[in-house]
TIVO-2410 file (N, C-alpha, C; in nm, 3 decimals):
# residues 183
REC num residu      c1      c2      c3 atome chaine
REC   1      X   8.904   8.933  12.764     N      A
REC   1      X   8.816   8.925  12.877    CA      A
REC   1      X   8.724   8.804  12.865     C      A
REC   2      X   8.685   8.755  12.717     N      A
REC   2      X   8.620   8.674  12.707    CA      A
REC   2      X   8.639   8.557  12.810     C      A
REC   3      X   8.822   8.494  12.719     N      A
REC   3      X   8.815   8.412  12.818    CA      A
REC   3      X   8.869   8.405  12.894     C      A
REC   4      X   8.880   8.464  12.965     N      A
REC   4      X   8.859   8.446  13.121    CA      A
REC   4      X   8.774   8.422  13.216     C      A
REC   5      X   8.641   8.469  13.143     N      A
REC   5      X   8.523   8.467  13.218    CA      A
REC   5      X   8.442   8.326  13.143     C      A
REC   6      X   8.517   8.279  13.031     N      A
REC   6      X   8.520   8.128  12.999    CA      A
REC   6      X   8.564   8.026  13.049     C      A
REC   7      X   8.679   8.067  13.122     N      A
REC   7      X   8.727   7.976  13.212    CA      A
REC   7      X   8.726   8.026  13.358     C      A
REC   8      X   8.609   8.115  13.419     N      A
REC   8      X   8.592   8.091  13.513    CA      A
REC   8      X   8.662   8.182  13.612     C      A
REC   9      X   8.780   8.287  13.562     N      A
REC   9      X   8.875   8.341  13.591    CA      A
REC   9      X   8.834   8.459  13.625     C      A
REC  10      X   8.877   8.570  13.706     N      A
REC  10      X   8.822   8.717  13.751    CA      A
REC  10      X   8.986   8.759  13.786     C      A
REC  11      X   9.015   8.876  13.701     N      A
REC  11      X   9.150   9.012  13.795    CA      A
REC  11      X   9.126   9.011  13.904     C      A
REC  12      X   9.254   9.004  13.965     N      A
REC  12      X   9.211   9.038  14.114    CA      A
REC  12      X   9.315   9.241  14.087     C      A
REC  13      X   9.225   9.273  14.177     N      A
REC  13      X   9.235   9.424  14.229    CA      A
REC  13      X   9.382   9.421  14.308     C      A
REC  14      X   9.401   9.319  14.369     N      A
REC  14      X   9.520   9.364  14.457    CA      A
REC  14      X   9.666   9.253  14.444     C      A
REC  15      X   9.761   9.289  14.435     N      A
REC  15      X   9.900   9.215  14.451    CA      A
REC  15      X   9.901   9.125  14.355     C      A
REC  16      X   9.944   9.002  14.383     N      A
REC  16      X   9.963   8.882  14.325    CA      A
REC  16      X   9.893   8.779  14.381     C      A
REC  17      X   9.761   8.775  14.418     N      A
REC  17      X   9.720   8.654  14.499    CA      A
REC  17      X   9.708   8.525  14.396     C      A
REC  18      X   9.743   8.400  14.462     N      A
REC  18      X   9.730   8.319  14.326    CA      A
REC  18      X   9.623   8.245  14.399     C      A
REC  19      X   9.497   8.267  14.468     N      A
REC  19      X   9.404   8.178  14.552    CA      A
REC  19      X   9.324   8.132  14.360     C      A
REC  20      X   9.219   8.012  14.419     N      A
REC  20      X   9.156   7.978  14.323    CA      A
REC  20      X   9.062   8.048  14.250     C      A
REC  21      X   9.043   8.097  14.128     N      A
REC  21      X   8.981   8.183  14.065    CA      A
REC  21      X   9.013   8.260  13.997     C      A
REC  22      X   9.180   8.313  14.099     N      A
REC  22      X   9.178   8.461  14.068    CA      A
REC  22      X   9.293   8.453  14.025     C      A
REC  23      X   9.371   8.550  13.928     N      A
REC  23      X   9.465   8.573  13.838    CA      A
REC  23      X   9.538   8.739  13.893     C      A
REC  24      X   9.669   8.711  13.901     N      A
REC  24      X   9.760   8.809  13.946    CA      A
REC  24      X   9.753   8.923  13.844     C      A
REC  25      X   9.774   9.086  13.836     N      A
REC  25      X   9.752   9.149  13.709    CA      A
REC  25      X   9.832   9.132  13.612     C      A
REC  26      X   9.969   9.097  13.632     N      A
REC  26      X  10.061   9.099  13.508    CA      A
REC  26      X   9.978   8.995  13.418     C      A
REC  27      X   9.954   8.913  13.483     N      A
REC  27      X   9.916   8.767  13.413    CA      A
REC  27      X   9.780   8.782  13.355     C      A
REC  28      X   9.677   8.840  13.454     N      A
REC  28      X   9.554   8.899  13.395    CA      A
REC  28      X   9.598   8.991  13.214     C      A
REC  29      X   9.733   9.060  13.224     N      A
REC  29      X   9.763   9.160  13.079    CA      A
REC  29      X   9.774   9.066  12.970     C      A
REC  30      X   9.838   8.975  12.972     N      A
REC  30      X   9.919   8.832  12.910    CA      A
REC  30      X   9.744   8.809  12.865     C      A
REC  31      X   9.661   8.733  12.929     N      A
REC  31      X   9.581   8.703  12.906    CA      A
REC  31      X   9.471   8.777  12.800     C      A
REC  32      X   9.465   8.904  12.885     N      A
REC  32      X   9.406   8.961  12.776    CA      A
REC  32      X   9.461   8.957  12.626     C      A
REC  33      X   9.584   9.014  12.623     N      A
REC  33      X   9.643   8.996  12.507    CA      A
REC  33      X   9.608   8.886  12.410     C      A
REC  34      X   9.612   8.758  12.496     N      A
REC  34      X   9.579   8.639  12.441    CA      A
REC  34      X   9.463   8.626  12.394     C      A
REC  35      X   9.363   8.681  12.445     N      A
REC  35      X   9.198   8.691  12.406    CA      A
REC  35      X   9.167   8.763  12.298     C      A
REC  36      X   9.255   8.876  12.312     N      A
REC  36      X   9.205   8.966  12.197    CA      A
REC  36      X   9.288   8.918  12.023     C      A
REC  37      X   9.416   8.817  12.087     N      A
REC  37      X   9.491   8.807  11.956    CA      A
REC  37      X   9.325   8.639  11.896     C      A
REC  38      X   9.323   8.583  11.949     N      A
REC  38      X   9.236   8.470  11.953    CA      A
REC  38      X   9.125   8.543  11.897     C      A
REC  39      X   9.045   8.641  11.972     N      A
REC  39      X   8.906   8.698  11.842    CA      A
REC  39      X   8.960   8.710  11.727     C      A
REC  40      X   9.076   8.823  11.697     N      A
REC  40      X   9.134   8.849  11.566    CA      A
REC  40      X   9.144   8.753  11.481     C      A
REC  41      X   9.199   8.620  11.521     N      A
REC  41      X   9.195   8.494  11.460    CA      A
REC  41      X   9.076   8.462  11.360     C      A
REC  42      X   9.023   8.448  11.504     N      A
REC  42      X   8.847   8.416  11.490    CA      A
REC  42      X   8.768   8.494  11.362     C      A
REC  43      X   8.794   8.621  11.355     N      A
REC  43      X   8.725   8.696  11.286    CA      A
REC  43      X   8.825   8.693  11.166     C      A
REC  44      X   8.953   8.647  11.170     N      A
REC  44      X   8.998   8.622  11.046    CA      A
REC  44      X   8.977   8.487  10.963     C      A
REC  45      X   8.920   8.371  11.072     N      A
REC  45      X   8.852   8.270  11.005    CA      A
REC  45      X   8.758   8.267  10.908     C      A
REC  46      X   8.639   8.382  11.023     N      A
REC  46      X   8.514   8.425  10.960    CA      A
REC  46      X   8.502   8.479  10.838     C      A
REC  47      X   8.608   8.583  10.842     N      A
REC  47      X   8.634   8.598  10.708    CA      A
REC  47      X   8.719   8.523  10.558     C      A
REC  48      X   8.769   8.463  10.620     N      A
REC  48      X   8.826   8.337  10.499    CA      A
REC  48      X   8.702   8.265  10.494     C      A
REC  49      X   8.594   8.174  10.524     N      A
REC  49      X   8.490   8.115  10.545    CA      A
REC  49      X   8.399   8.160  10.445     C      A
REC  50      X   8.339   8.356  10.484     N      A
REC  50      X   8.316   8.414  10.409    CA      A
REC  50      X   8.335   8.408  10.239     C      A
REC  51      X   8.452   8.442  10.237     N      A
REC  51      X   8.484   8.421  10.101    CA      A
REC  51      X   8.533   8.311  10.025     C      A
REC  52      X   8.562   8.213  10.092     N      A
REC  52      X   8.549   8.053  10.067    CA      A
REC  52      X   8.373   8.036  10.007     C      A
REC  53      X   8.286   8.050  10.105     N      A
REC  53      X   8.134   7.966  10.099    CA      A
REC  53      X   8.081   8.095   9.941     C      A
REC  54      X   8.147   8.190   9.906     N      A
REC  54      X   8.093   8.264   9.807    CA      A
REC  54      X   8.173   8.242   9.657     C      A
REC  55      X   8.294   8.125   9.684     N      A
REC  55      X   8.359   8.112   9.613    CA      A
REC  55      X   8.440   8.174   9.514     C      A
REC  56      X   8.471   8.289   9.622     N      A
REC  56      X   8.620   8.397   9.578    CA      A
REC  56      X   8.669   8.451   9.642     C      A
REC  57      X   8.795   8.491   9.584     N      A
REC  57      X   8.893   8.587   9.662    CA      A
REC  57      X   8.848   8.725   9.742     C      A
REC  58      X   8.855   8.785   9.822     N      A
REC  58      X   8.829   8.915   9.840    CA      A
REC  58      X   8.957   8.954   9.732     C      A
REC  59      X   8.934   9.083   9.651     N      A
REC  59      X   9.033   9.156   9.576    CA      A
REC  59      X   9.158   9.208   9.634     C      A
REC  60      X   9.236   9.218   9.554     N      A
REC  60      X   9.405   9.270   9.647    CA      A
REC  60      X   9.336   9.422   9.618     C      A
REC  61      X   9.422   9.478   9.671     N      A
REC  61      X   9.420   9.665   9.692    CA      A
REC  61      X   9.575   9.662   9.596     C      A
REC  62      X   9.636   9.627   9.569     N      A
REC  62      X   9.766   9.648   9.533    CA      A
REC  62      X   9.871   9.562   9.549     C      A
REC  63      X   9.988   9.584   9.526     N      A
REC  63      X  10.080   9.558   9.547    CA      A
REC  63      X  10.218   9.623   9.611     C      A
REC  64      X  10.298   9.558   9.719     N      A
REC  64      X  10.364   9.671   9.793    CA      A
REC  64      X  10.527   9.587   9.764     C      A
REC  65      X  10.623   9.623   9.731     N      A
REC  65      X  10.767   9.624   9.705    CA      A
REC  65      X  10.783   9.688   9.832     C      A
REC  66      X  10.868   9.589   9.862     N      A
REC  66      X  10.976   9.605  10.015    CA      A
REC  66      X  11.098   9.588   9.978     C      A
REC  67      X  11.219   9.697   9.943     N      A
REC  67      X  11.355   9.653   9.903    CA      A
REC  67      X  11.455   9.707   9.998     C      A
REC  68      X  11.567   9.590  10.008     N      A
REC  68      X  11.677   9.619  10.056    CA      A
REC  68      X  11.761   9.593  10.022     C      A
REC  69      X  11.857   9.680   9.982     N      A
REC  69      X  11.978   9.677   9.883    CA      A
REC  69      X  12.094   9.694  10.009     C      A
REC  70      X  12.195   9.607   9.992     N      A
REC  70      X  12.317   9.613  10.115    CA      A
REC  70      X  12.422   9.544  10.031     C      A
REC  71      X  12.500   9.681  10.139     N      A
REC  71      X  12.677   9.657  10.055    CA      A
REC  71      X  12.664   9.801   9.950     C      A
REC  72      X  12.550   9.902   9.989     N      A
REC  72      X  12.593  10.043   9.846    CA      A
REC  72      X  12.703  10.097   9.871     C      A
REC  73      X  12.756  10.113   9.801     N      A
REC  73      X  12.883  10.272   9.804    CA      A
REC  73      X  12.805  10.376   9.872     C      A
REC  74      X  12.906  10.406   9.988     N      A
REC  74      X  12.853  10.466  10.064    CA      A
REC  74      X  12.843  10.633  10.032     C      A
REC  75      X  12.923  10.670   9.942     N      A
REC  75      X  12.928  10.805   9.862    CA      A
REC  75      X  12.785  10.850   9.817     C      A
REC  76      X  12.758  10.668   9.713     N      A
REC  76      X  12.650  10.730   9.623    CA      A
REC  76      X  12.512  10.730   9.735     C      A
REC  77      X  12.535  10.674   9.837     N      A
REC  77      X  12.398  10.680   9.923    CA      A
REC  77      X  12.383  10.825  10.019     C      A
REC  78      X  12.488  10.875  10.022     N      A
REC  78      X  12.474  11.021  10.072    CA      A
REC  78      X  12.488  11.135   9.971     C      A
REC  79      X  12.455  11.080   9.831     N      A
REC  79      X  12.450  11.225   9.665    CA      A
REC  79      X  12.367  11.224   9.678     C      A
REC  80      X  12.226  11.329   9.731     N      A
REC  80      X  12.143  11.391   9.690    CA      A
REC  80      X  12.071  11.361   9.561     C      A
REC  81      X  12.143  11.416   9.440     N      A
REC  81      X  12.120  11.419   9.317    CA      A
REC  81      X  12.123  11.290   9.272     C      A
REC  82      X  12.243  11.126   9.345     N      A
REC  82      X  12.196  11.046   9.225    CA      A
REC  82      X  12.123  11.008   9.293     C      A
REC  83      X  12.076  11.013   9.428     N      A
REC  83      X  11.944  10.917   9.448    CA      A
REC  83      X  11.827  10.985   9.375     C      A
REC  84      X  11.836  11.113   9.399     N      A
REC  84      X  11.695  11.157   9.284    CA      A
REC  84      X  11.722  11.071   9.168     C      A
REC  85      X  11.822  11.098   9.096     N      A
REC  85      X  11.812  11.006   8.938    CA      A
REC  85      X  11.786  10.874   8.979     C      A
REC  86      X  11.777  10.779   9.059     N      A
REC  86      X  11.763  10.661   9.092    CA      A
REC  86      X  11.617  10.645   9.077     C      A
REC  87      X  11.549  10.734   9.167     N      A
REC  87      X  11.421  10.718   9.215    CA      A
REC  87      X  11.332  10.804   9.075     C      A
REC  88      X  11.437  10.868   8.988     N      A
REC  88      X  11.326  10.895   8.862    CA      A
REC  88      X  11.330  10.809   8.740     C      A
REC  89      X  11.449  10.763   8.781     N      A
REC  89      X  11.461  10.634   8.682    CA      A
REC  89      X  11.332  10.528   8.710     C      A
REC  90      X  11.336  10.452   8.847     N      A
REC  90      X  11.225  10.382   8.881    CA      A
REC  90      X  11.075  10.440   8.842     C      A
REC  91      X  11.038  10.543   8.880     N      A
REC  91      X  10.938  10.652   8.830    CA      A
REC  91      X  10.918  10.594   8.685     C      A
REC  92      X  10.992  10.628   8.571     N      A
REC  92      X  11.020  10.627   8.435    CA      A
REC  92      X  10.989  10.491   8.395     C      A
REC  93      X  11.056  10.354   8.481     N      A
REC  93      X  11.076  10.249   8.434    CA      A
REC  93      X  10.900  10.166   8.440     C      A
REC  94      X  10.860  10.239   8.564     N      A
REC  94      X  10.757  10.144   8.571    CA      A
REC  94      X  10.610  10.238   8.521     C      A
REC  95      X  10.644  10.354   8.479     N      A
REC  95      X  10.576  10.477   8.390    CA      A
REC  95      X  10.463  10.470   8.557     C      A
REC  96      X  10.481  10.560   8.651     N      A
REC  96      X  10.430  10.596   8.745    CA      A
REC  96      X  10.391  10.719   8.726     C      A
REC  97      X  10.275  10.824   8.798     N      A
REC  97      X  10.250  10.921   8.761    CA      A
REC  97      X  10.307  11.024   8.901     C      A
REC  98      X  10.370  11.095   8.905     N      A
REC  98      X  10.370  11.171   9.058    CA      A
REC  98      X  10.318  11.238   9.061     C      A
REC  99      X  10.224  11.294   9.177     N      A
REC  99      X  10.176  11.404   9.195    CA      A
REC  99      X  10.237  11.484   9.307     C      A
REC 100      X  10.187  11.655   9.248     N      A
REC 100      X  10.262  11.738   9.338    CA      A
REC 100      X  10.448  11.716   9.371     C      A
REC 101      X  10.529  11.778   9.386     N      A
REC 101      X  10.677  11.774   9.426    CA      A
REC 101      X  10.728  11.643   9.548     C      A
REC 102      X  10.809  11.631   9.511     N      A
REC 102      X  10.904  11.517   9.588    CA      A
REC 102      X  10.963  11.574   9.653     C      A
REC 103      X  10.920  11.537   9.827     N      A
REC 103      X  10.970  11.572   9.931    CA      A
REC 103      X  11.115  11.539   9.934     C      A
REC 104      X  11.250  11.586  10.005     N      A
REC 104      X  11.356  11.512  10.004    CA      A
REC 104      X  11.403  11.588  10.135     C      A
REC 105      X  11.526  11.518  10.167     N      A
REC 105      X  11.567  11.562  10.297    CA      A
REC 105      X  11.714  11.483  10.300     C      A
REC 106      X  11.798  11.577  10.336     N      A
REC 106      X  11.971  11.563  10.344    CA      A
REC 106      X  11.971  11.537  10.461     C      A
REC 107      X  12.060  11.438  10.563     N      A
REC 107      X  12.107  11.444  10.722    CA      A
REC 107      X  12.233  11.456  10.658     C      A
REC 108      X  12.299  11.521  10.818     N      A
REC 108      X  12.396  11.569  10.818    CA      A
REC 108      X  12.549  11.468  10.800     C      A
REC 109      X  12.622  11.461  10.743     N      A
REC 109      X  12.704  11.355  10.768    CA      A
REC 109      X  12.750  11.310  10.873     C      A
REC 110      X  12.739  11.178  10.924     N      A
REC 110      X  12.765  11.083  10.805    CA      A
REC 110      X  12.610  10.974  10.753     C      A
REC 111      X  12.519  11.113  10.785     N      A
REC 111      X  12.393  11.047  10.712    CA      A
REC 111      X  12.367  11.027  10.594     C      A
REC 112      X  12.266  10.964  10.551     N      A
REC 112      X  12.232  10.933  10.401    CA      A
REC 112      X  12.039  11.051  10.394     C      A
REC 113      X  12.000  11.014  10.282     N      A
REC 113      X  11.859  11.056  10.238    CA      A
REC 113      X  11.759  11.014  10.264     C      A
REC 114      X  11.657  11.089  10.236     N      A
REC 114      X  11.531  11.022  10.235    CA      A
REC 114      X  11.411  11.090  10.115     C      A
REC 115      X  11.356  11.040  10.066     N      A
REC 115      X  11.295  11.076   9.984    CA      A
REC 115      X  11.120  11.065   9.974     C      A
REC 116      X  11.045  11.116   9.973     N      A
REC 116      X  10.935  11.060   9.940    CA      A
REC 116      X  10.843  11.099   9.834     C      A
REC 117      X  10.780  11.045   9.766     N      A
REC 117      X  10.698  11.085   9.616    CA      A
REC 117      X  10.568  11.030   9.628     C      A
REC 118      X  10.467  11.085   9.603     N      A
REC 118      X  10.329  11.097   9.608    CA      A
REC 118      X  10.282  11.057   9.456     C      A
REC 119      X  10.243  10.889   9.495     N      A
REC 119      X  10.208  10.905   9.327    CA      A
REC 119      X  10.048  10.869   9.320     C      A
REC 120      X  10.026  10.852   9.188     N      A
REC 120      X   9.799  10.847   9.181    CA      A
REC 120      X   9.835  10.728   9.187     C      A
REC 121      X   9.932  10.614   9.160     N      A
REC 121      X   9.941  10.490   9.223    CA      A
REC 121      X   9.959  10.450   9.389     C      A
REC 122      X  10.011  10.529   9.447     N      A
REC 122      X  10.039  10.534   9.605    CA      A
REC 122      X  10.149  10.640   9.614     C      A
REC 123      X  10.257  10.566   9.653     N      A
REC 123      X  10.396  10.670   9.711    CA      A
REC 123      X  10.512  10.555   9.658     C      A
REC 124      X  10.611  10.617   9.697     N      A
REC 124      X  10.768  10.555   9.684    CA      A
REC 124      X  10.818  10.656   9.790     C      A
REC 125      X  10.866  10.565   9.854     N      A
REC 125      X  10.989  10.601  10.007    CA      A
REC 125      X  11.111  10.527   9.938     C      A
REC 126      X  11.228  10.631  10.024     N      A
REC 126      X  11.393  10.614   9.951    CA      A
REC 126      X  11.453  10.638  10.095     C      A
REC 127      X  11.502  10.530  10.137     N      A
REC 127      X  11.599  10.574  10.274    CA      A
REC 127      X  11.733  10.557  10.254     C      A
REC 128      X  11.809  10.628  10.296     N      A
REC 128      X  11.981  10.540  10.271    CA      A
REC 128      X  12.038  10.562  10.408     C      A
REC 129      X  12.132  10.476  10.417     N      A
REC 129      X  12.235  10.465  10.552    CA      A
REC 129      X  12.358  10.477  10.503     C      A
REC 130      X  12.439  10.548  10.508     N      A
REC 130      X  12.588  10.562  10.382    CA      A
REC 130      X  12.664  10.467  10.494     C      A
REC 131      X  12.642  10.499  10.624     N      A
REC 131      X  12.711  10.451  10.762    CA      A
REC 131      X  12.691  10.292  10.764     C      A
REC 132      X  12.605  10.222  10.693     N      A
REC 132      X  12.604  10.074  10.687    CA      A
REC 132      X  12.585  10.039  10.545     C      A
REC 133      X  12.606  10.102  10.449     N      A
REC 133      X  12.612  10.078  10.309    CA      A
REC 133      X  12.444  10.026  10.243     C      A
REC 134      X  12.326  10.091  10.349     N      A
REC 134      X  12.204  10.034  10.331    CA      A
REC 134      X  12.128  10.117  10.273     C      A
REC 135      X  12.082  10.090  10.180     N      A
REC 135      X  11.919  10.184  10.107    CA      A
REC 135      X  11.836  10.062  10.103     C      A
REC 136      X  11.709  10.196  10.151     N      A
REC 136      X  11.541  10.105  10.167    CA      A
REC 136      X  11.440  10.158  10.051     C      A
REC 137      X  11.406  10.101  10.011     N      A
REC 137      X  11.253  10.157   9.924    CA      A
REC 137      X  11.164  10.087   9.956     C      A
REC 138      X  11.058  10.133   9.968     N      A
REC 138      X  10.919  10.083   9.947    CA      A
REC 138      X  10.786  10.173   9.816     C      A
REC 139      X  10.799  10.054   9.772     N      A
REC 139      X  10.692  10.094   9.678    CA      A
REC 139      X  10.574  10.058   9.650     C      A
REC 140      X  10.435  10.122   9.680     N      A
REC 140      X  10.328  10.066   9.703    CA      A
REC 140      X  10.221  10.113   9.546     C      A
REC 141      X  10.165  10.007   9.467     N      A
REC 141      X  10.136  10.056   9.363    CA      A
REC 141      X   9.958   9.987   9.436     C      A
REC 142      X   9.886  10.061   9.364     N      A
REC 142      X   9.682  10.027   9.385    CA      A
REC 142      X   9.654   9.936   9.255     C      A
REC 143      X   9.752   9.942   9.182     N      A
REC 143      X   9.749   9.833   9.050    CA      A
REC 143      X   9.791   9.743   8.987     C      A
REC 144      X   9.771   9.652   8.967     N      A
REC 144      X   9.892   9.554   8.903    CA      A
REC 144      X   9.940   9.583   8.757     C      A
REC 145      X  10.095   9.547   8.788     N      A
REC 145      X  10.191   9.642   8.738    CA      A
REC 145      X  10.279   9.512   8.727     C      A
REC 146      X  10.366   9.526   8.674     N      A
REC 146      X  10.514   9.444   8.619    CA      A
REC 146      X  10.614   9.531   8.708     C      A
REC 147      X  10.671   9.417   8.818     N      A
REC 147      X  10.811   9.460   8.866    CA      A
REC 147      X  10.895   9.478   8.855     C      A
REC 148      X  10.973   9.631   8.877     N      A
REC 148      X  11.101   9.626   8.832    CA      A
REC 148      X  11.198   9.527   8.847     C      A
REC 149      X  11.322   9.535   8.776     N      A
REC 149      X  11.445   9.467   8.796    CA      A
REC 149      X  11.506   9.504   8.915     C      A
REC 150      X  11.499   9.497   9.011     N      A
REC 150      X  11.527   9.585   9.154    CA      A
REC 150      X  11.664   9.534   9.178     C      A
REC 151      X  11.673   9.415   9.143     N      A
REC 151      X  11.787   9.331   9.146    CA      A
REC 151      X  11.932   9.456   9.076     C      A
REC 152      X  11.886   9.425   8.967     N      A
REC 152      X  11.993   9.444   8.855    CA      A
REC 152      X  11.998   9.616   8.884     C      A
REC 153      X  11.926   9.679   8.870     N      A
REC 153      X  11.872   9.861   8.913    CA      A
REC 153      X  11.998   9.851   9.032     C      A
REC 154      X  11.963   9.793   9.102     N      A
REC 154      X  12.014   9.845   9.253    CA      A
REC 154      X  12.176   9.833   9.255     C      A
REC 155      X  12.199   9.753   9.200     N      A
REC 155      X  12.407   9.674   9.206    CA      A
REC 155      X  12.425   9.752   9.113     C      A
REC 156      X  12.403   9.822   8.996     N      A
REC 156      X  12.416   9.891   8.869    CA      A
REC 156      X  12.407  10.067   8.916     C      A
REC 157      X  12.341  10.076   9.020     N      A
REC 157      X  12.321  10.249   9.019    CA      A
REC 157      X  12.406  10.244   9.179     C      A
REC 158      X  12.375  10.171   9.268     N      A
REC 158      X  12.439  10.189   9.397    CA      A
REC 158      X  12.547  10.075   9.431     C      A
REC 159      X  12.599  10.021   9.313     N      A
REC 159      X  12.659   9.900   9.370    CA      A
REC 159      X  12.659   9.797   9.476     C      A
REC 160      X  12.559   9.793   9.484     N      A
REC 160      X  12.457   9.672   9.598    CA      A
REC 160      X  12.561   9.568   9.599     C      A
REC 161      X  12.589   9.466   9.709     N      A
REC 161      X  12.630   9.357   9.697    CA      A
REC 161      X  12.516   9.267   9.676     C      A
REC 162      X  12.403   9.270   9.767     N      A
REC 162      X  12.315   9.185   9.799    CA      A
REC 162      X  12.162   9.284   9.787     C      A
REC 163      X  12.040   9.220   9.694     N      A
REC 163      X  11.933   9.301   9.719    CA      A
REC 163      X  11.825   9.189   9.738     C      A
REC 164      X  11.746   9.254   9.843     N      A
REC 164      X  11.622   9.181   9.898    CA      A
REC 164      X  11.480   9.224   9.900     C      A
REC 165      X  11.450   9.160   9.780     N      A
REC 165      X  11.274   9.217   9.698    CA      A
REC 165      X  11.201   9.137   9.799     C      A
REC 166      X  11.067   9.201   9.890     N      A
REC 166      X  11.003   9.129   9.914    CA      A
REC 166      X  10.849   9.170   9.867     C      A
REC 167      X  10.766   9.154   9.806     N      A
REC 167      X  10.654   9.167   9.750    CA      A
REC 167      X  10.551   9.079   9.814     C      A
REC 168      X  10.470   9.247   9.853     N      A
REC 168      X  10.340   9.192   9.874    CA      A
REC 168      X  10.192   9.241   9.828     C      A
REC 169      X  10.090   9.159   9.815     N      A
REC 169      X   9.983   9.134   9.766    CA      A
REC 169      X   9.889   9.200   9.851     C      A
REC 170      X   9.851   9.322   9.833     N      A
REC 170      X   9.783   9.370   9.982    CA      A
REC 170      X   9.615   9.362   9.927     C      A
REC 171      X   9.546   9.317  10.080     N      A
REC 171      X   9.404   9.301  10.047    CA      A
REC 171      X   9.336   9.225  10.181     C      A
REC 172      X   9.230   9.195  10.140     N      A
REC 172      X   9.168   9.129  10.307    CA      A
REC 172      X   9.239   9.002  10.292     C      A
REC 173      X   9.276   8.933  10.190     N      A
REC 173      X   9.323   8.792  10.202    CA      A
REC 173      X   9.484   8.778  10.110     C      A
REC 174      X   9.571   8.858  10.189     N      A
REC 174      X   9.672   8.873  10.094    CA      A
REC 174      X   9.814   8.827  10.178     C      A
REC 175      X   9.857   8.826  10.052     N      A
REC 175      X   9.985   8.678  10.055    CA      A
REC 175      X  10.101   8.757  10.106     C      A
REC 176      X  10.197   8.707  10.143     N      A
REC 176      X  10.354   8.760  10.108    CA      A
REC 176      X  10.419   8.676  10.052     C      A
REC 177      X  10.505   8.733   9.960     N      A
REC 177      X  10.597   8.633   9.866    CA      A
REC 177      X  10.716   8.687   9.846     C      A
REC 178      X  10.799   8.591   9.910     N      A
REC 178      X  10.941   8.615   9.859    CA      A
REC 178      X  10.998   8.641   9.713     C      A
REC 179      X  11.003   8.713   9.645     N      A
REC 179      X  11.048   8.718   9.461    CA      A
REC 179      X  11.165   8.710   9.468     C      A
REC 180      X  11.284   8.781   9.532     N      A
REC 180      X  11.379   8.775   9.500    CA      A
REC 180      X  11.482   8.765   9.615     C      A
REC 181      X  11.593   8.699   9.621     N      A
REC 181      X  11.700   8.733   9.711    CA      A
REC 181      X  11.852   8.692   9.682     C      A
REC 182      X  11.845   8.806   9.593     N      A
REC 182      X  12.021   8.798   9.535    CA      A
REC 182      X  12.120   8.778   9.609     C      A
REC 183      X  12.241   8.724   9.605     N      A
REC 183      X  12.344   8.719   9.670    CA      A
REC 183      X  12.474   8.786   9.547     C      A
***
């Protein structure tokens, strides 16, 4: 709304008039959109500025693992049981704590799983697609931690052709970084 009324501009109430001043509504929506993505900016300047003129980082909250493993055997992405051993192996490897029971859930064939685990570090999500040879994880830790081999884990337990680590740095001023992308 800002700018619009920065440049002079007013919604018009009715049709599409394009007389001088006035802005048709679709175009009035567009606009807004545009205004409100532009404060966000703004206030994301303010805040880099912020922590620039104090001379530090705002702190990460964590770290979040985004994986996609493609090309699994489509068998092992619809076993129940080895994706549990998959996902307690990971558990084990990176010594995570779970709390309370691990949700899980079977679809019907020719679906795959889903898993989810509640840990005092965050969670771990387990999706599989047996129907496109795809499993997803996400793993969100509140601490810095040493990353698994997601690579080597994934072609070794699900026979992955291809796995795609993407890691990120979560926080008011946080990065994304590509780590890995096997072929």
């Amino acid at each position: 709304m800002a700018f619009l009324i920065e440049k002079g501009l007013r919604p018009s109430a009715v049709g599409s008039r394009h007389s001088a001043g006035v802005v048709n509504p679709s175009s009035f929506i567009r606009l807004r959109e545009l205004d409100r993505t532009l404060h966000m900016l703004r206030l994301d300047q303010e805040n880099l500025a912020v922590s620039e003129s104090v001379g530090m980082e705002c702190p990460p909250s964590g770290t979040e693992w985004i994986v996609d493993a493609v090309g699994c055997d489509a068998a092992l992405l619809a076993d129940l049981s080895a994706m549990r051993t998959l996902c307690g192996e990971v558990i084990e490897r990176l010594e995570l704590q779970v709390v309370g029971q691990p949700q899980w859930h079977q679809f019907p064939q020719p679906g795959g799983v889903t898993g989810l685990y509640l840990l005092s570090e965050s969670h771990l999500a387990y999706h599989t697609f047996p129907e496109h040879g795809l499993a997803t994880l996400n793993l969100y830790c509140c601490r810095r931690r040493t990353a698994c081999e997601w690579s080597n884990l994934l072609r070794e337990r699900l026979r992955a052709t291809e796995v795609l680590v993407r890691e990120v740095s979560r926080g008011l001023t946080s990065t994304l970084t590509q780590r890995e992308a096997a072929r």
